[in-house]
C-alpha atoms as one frame of an Amber mdcrd trajectory, in Angstrom:
protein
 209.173  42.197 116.555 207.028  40.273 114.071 208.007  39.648 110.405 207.012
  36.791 108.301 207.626  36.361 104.100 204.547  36.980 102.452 203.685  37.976
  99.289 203.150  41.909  98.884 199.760  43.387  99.311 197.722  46.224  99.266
 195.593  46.633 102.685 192.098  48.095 102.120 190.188  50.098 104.696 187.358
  48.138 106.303 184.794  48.939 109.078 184.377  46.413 111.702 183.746  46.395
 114.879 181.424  48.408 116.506 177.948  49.329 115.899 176.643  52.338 114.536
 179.880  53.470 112.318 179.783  53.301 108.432 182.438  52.498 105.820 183.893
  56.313 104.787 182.414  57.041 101.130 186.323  57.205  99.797 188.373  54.102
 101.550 192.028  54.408 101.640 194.606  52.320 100.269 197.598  51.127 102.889
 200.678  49.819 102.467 201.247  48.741 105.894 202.950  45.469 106.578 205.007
  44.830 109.757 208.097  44.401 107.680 210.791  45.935 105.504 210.965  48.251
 102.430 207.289  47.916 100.824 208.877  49.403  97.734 211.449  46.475  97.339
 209.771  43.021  96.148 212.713  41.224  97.385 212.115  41.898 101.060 210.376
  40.377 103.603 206.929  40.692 104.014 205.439  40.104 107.502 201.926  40.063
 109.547 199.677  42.849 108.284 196.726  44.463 109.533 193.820  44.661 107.890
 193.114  48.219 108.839 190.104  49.379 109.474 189.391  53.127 108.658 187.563
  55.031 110.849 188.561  58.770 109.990 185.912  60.724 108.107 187.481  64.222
 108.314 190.646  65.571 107.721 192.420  68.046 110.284 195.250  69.970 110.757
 197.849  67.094 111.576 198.650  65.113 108.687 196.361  62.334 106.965 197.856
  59.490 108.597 198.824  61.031 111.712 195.108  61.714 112.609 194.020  60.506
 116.075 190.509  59.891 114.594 191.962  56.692 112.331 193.067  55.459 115.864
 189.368  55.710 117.839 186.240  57.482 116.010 185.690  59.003 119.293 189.154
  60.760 119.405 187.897  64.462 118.350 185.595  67.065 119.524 186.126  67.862
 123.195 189.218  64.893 123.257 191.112  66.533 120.851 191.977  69.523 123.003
 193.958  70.332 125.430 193.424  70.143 129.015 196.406  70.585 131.419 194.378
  68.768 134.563 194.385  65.555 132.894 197.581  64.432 134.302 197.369  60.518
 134.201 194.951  57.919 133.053 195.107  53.793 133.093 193.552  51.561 131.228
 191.103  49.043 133.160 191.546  45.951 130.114 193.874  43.287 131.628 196.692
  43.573 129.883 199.816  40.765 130.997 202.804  40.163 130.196 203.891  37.230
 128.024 206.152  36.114 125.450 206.924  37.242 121.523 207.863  33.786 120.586
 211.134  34.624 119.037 211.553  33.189 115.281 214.986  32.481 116.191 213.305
  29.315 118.049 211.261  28.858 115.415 208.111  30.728 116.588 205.491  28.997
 118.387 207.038  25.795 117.828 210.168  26.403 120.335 209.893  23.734 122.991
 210.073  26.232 125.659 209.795  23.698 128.817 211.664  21.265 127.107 215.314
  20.161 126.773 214.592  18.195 123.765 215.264  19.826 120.703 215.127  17.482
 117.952 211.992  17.750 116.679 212.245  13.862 115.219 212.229  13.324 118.959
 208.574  13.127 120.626 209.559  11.180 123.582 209.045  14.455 126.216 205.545
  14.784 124.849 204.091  16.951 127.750 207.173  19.460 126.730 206.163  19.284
 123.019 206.049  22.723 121.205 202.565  24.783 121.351 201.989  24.175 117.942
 202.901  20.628 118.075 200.748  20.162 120.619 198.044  21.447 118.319 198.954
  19.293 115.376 198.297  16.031 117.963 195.108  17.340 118.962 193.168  18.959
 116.123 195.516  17.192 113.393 196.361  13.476 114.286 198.704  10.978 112.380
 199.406  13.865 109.651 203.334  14.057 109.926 205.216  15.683 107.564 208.673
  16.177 106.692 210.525  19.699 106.631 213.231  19.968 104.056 217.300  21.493
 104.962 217.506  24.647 104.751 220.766  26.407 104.180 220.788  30.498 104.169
 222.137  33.839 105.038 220.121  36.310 107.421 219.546  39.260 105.715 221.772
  41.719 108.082 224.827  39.226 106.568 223.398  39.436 103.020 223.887  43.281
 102.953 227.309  41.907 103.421 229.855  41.462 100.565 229.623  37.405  99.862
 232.886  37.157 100.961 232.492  39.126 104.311 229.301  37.329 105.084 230.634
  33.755 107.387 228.776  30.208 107.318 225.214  29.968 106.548 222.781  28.807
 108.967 222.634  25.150 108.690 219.154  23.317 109.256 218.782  19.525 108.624
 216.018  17.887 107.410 213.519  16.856 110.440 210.038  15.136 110.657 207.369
  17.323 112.263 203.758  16.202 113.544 201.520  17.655 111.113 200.600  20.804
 108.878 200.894  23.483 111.624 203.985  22.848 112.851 205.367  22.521 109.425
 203.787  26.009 108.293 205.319  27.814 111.514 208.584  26.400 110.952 208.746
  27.346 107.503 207.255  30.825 107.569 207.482  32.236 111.138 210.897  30.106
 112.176 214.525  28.764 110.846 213.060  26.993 108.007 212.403  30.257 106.021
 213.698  29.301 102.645 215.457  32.359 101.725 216.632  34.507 104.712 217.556
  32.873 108.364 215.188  35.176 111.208 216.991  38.240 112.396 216.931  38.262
 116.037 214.072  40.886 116.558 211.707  39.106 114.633 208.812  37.243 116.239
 205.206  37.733 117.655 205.233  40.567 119.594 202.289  42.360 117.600 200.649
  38.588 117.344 200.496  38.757 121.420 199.615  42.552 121.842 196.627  42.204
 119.685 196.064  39.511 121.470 196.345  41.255 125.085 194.556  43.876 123.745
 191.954  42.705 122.355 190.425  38.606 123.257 187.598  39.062 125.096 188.661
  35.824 127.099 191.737  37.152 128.299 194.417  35.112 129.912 194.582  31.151
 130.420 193.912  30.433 134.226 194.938  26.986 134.498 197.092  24.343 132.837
 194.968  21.790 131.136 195.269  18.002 129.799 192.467  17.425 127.196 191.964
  14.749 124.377 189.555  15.485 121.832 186.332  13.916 121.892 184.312  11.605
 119.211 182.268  14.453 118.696 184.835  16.847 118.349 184.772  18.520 121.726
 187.379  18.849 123.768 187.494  16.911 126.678 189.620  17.493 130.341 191.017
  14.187 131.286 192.403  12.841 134.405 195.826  14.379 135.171 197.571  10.912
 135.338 196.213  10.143 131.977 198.992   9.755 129.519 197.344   9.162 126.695
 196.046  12.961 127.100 197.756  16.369 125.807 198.810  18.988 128.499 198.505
  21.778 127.414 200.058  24.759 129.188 199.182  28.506 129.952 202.206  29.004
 127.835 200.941  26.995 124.820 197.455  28.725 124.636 199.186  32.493 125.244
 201.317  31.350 121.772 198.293  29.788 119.830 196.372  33.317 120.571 199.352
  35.259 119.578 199.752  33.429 116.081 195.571  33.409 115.519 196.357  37.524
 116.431 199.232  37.763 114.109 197.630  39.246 110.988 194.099  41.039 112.718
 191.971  44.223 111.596 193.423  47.421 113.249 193.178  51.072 113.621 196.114
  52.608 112.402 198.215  56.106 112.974 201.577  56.664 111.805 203.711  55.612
 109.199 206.080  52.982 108.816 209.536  53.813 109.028 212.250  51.824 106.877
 215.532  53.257 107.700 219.000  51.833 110.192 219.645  54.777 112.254 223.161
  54.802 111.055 221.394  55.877 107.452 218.974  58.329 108.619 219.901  61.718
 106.857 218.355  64.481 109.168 217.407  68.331 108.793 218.779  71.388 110.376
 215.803  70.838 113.374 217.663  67.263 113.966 214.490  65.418 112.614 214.570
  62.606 109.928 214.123  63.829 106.729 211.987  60.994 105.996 208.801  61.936
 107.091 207.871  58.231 108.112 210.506  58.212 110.512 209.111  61.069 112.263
 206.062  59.913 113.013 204.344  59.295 115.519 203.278  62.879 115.637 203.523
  64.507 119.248 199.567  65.615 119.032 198.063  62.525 117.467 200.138  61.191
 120.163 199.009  63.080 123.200 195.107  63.089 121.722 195.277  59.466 121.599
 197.001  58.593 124.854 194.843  61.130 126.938 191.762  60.679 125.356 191.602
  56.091 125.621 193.516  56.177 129.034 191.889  58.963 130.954 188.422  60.136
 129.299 187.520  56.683 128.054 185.793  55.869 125.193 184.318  52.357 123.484
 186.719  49.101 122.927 186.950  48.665 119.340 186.063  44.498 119.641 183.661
  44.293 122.553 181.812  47.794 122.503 182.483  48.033 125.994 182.819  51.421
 127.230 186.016  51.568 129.402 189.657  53.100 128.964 190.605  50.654 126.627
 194.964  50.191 126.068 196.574  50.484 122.806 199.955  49.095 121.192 202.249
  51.395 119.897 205.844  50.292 118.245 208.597  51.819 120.580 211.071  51.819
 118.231 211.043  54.710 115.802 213.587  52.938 113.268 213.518  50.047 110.865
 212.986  47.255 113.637 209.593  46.852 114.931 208.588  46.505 118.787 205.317
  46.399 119.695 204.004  47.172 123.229 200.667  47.763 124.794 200.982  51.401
 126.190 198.770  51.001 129.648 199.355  53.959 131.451 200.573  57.376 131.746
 201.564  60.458 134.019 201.808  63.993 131.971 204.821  65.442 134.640 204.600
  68.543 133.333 203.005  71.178 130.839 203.664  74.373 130.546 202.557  77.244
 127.626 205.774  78.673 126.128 205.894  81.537 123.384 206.025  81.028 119.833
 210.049  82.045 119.999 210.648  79.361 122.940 208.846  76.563 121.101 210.969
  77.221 118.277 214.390  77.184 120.484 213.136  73.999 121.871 212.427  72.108
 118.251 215.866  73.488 116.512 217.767  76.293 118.965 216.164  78.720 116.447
 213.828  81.196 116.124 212.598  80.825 112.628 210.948  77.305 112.587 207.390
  77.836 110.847 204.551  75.789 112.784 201.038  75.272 111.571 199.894  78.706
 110.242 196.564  78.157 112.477 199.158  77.526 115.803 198.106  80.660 118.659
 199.424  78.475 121.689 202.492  76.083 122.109 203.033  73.941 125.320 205.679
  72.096 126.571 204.891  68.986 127.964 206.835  66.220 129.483 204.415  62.872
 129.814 205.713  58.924 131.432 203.978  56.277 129.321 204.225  53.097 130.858
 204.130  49.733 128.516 203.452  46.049 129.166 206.824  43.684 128.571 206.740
  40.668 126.162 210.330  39.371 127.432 208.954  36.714 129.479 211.335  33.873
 130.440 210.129  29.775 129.914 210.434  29.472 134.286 207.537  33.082 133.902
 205.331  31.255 131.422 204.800  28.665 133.691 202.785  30.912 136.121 199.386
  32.669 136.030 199.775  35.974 134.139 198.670  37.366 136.666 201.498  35.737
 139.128 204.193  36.751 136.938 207.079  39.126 138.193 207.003  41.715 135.220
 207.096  45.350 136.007 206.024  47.523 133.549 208.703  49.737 131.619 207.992
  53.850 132.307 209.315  55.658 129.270 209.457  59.464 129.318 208.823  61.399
 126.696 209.328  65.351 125.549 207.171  67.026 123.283 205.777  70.532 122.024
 201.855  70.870 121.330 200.355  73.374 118.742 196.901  74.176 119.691 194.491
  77.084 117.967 192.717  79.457 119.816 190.343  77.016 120.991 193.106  74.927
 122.394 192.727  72.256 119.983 195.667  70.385 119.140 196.960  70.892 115.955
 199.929  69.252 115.728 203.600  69.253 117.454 207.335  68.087 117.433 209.256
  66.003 119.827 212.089  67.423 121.504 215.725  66.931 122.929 215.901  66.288
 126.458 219.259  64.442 127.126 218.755  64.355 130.603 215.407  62.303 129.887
 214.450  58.500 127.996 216.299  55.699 128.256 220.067  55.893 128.641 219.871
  59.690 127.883 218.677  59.348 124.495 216.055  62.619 123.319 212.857  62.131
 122.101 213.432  63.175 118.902 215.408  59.910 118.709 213.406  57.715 120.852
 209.244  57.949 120.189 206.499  55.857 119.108 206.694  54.849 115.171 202.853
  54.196 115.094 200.391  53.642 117.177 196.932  50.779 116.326 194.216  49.249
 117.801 193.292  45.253 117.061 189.599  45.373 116.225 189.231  41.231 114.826
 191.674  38.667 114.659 190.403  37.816 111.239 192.623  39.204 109.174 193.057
  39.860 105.108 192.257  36.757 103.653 191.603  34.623 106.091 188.255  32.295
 106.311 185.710  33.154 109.720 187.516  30.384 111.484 190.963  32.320 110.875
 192.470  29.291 109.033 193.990  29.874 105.672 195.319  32.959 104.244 199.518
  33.364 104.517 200.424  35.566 107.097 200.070  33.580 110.347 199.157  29.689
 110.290 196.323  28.515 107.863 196.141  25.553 109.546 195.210  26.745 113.152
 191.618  27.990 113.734 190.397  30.279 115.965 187.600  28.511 117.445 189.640
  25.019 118.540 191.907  27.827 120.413 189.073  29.423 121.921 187.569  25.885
 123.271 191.320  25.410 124.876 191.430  28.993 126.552 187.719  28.198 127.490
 188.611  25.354 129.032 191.547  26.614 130.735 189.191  29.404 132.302 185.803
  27.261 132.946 186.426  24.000 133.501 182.712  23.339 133.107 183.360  24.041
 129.188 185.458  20.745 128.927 184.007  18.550 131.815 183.612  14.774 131.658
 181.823  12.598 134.029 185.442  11.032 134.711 186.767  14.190 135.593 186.215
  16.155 139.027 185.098  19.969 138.276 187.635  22.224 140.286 185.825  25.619
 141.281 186.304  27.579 137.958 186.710  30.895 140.337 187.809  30.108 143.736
 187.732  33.114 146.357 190.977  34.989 145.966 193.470  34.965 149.103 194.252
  37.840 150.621 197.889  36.902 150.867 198.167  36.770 147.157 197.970  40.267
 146.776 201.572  40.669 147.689 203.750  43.671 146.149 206.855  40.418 146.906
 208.974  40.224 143.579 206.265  42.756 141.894 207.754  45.819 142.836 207.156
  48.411 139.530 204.081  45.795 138.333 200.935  44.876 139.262 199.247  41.157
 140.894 196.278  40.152 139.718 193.911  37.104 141.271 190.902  36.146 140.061
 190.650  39.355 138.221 191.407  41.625 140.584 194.072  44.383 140.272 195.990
  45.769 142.883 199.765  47.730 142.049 203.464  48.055 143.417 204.300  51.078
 141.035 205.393  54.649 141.658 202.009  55.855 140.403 199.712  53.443 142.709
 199.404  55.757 145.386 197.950  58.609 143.410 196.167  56.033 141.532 195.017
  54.583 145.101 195.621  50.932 143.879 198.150  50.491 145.658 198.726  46.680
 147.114 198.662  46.890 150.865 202.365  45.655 151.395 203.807  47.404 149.140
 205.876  49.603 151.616 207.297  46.523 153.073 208.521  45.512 150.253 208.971
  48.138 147.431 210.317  51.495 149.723 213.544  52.594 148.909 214.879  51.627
 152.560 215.528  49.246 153.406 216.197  47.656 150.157 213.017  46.153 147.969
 212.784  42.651 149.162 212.209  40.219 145.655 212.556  42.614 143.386 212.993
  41.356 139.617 216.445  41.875 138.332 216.558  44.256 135.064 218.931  44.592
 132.398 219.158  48.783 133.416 222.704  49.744 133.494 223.784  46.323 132.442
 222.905  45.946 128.563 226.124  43.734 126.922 227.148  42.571 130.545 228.542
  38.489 130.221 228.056  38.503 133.736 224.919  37.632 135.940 223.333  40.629
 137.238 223.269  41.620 140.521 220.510  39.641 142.832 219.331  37.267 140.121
 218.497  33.705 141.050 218.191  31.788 139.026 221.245  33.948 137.180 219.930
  35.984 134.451 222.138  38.169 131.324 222.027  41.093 129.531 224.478  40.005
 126.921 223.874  39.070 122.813 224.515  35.514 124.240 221.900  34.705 126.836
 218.963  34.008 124.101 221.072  30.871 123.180 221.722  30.210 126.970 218.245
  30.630 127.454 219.046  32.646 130.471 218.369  36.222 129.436 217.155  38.640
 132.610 212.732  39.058 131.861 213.135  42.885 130.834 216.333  42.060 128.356
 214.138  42.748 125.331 212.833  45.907 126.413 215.777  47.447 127.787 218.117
  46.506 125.363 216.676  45.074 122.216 217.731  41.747 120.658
């Protein structure tokens, strides 16, 4: 869900981010851009990624399928299979937060406010994130945003005549450059095309989970900003002081992370699902729409998650996560893949792999195949459907559970057992809502490795695809703050301990049930896999067995996408309906269930 209008480009492979690795002798040429037809001048353009090319050697599964553009460490001994590793986890702190919907007008929706005229500053502790920026870092700079008056583009496929009223905008004074910028390229004010509903942030805030060293804010925060250009805390009665939320500095990271340096695997796929034309096996014809291949797939998702291997921005070694885009058509929906459980593999005969791609016996695999297994493998993602009254706790507090998505798969290896390749597979009785996985699998899979992006100075201002006008390092001295108050301390202001002593009763699997809780940086679970994982939080059969019933569950939009009423055991109420994002009273998991 991220799309902004940009002016094409041609992304050229890079080498950052970790020691020892050289630029490959022939770079590569992408055309990757989180947004529609790159073919077609006339449509939008959005957040790119610089990508960075690691991939020296070319293998049996297709150029830009190969796990080794993903992770350079993603071959040898990783790139076969081995049936005994059944589940892995990553051990980055990945959280839940929000994709800052461009519908609101990006990360300058007032989320915690009910004032919505943006000539209106009276509720200034409720201002916008990036408003809140513009006041700090860009004082007494108001601007003025012209009225816009435009079609989205789903009604300008329309007829004219067919398409209903424009989106009406008036004219509105904003505080300064920033807030102009987002409300011009990444909100309403777009001049040509009014924001579909899908488009936002979401690969803006998993880079950003993925990838800041500095993690998540701990703490809300009022600051000023010092002669000297420091930020300084103030006292919390101050009024002539900013507060600045958790909320605020999870959307400032997400825009800074909007157009990063990545790893890349896959291809982008353009096509509705309504238009895909499909072969005999049931596959898209379009070879972009196939993608993500099964074996780059399984390489990559084994290989980070279970044997480990260096994170692409600190050099750490760990089991670092990875963001793939769920949806396999022309929308885009990023999510940090975290965790997995392979339920099943077994090795089936060259005729039985073939029944199980097409219910035929002459499908030709990879002329090197020897060995075909059928696997069945959960993958587990991290939700960015976080509601305004979530945003308002620690990530670590919030009641998210992570979304398990099965896949089905086959897996060509060689004699070796090297993994050549693959196709996804029906399994109605599997995925969400029955659908197979030949019509339900990762798009493409990437890995942040800098939030400087293509064209954009060291500070991450300028450039075009997120805001010019917000810099990397004044966000980092807010999050810093936020996290160490020591980093922002005046003599006026009492220090609070930067890292108090977690409780014991915080660890509670109440309203986490299918999620984690994490204090302090410490991780325990209320999941299905916990107990294998032995992670498990120490209430969690008080609260998450299946009887009696969980106690504080989070409601979920399963079984209940389109439903007008609340569902069941929400309070406050919470939809699953096209209506609730104007309500504001979507259920947390709406997104990921059931799309915008």
């Amino acid at each position: 869900m991220s799309i902004s209008r940009v002016f094409p480009l041609v992304l050229l492979s890079a080498c950052v981010g970790m020691q020892g690795l050289e630029r490959p002798d022939d770079p590569v040429e992408f055309d990757y851009v989180n947004g529609y037809d790159p073919d077609n001048a006339e449509t939008i353009w959005g957040g790119g990624h610089f990508i960075a090319d690691f991939s020296n050697n070319r293998e049996a599964i297709s150029y830009s399928n190969q796990a080794t553009k993903i992770h350079p460490e993603l071959k040898g001994e990783a790139a076969k299979f081995d049936a005994t590793r059944t589940q892995g986890s990553s051990d980055w702190d990945v959280f839940a937060s929000s994709w800052w919907p461009q519908s609101k007008n990006g990360i300058a929706w007032r989320w915690n406010s009910s004032v919505d005229d943006y000539n209106d500053v009276s509720d200034h502790d409720g201002l916008s994130p990036v408003e809140k920026y513009d006041f700090l870092f860009n004082p007494d700079q108001k601007t003025t945003v012209g009225k816009v008056e435009h079609w989205n583009y789903d009604q300008l496929r329309e007829d004219e005549a067919d398409r209903g009223p424009k989106h009406d905008h008036p004219e509105v004074e904003v505080m300064g450059p920033a807030t102009k910028w987002e409300m011009t390229h990444h909100g309403n004010y777009q001049g040509e095309f009014h924001p579909d509903s899908w488009w936002g942030h979401c690969n803006g805030w998993a880079s950003y989970v993925t990838t800041e060293p500095m993690g998540a804010p701990l703490r809300d925060i009022r600051v000023k900003i010092a002669s000297d250009g420091d930020i300084v805390e103030c006292a919390a009665d101050d009024a002539s002081c900013t507060l600045v939320r958790m909320g605020d500095i999870e959307a400032l990271m997400a825009e800074i992370y909007f157009n990063d340096q990545a790893t890349f695997g896959g291809q982008r796929c353009e096509e509705r699902p309504d238009e895909m034309e499909r072969d005999e096996y049931g596959r898209p014809k379009d070879a972009k729409c196939r993608d993500l291949n099964p074996g780059a797939f399984h390489v990559t998702t084994v290989g980070l998650l279970n044997r480990g291997a260096k994170h692409l921005f600190t050099g750490k070694e760990m089991k670092p996560a990875f963001v793939i885009d769920h949806n396999y058509d022309y929308q885009v929906w990023n999510f940090p893949l975290v965790r997995y459980e392979m339920t099943n593999s077994e090795e089936v005969d060259e005729a039985a792999a073939a029944a199980l791609v097409g219910e035929t016996s002459d499908y030709q695999w990879n002329e090197n195949a020897k060995k075909f297994v059928k696997v069945q493998l959960t993958y587990s993602m991290v939700s960015d459907s976080v509601g305004a009254s979530q945003m308002l706790k620690q990530a670590g507090q919030r009641n998210v559970p992570l979304k398990p998505v099965r896949l089905n798969y086959v897996l060509e290896l060689d004699e070796n057992d090297v993994i050549l390749g693959g196709e996804w597979i029906a399994d109605p009785g599997t995925g969400w809502g029955g659908t197979n996985s030949k019509e339900l699998h990762p798009d493409f899979i990437w890995m942040a490795t800098d939030p400087q992006g293509y064209s954009e100075s060291s500070d991450d201002t300028g450039g075009w695809s997120d805001n010019p006008f917000i810099s990397y390092p004044n966000v980092q001295k807010l999050l810093a703050c936020s996290n160490d108050p020591n980093t922002c301390a005046s003599s006026e202001t009492p220090t609070p301990d930067p890292d108090p002593e977690p409780d014991d009763d915080a660890f509670t699997c109440n309203g986490h049930c299918g999620g984690s809780v994490t204090v302090n940086a410490t991780t325990c679970w209320c999941d299905d896999l916990c107990e294998s994982y032995g992670d498990c939080c120490d209430d969690i059969d008080q609260y998450c067995n299946d009887d009696p019933a969980p106690t504080g569950d989070a409601p979920t939009c399963e079984d209940h996408c389109g439903e007008s009423t609340a569902v069941s055991g929400s309070d406050p109420a919470c939809y699953c309906d096209s209506a609730c994002e104007s309500y504001g009273d979507c259920c947390d998991d709406k997104v990921a269930v059931c799309g915008s």
